[in-house]
N, C-alpha and C positions, 0 to 999 in steps of 0.2 A: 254408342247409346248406353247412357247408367241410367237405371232405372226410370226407362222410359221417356229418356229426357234428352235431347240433341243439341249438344254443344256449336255445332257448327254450321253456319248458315247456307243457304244457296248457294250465293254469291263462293264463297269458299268453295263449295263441293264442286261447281263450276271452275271454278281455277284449278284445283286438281284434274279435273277431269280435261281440260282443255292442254293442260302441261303433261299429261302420261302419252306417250308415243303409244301407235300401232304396236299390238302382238309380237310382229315381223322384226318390227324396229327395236323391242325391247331385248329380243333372242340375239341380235345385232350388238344391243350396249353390252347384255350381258357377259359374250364373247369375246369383247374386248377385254372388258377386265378380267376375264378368268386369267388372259394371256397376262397378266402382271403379279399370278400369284404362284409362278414359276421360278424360283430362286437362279437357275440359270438363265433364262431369259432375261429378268432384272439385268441380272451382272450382265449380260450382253447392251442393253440395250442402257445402262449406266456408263459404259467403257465407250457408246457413241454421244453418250449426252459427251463425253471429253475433247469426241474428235473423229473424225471420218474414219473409219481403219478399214484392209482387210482378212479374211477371213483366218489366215495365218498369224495375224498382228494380233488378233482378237482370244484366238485359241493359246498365243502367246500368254500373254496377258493373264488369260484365267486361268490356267495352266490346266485346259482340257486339249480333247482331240480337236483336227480338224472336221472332221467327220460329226462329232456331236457339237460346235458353233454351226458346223453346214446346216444340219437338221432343224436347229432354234431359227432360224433366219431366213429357214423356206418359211418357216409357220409367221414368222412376225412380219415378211416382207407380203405375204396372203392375206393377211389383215393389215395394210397397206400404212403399220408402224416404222418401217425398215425403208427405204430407197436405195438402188444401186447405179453405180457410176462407172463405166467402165473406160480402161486407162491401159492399151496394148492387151496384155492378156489378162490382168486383174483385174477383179470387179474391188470397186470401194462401196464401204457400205455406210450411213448416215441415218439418222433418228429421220422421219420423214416429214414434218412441220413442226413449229413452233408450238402446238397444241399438246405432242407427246414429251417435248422436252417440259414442257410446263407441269406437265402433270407427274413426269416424273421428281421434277426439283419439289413439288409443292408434297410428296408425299414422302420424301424423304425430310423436308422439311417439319411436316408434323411429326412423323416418329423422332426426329432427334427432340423435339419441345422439352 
């Protein structure tokens, strides 16, 4: 409102209003992306946008422990970004839909523009 004056009609405030999730649900989005603003997570979960790998393949790769990839991948596989495959004694691990590889391409996509 500027001076008294309201730009925006019903119908709008309606559409906002109809599009903002539950409380519950927002503390839910919010959680997710926090989890994407983790520079080692990124790199884990860029290293599955490549290819299934695991845990030692991954810790390979970044040239961390296995111990700190274990730790990122309980937290991504809890918020059900991560899926695991298991194959005799390894688990493989993979991006968990088509929804998280998207949104990873699309924002590294922007930052390179």
């Amino acid at each position: 409102m500027a001076n008294g004056v309201y730009c925006m009609t019903e119908e709008i405030l309606k559409k906002i209003y109809d599009a903002t999730p539950p409380e519950e649900e927002l503390d839910d989005i919010a959680d997710f992306f926090k989890v994407f603003g983790d520079n080692t997570r990124l790199k884990i979960m860029i290293a599955l946008l490549q290819s299934e790998l695991c845990v030692q393949d991954i810790a390979d790769a970044l040239q961390m422990t296995q111990s700190a990839i274990s730790h990122q991948l309980k937290l991504l596989k809890q918020l059900d970004l991560v899926k695991t495959r298991r194959a005799g004694k390894t688990i493989f691990y993979s991006l968990a839909d088509d929804h998280i590889s998207t949104i990873l391409s699309m924002g590294i996509d922007h930052i390179e523009e």
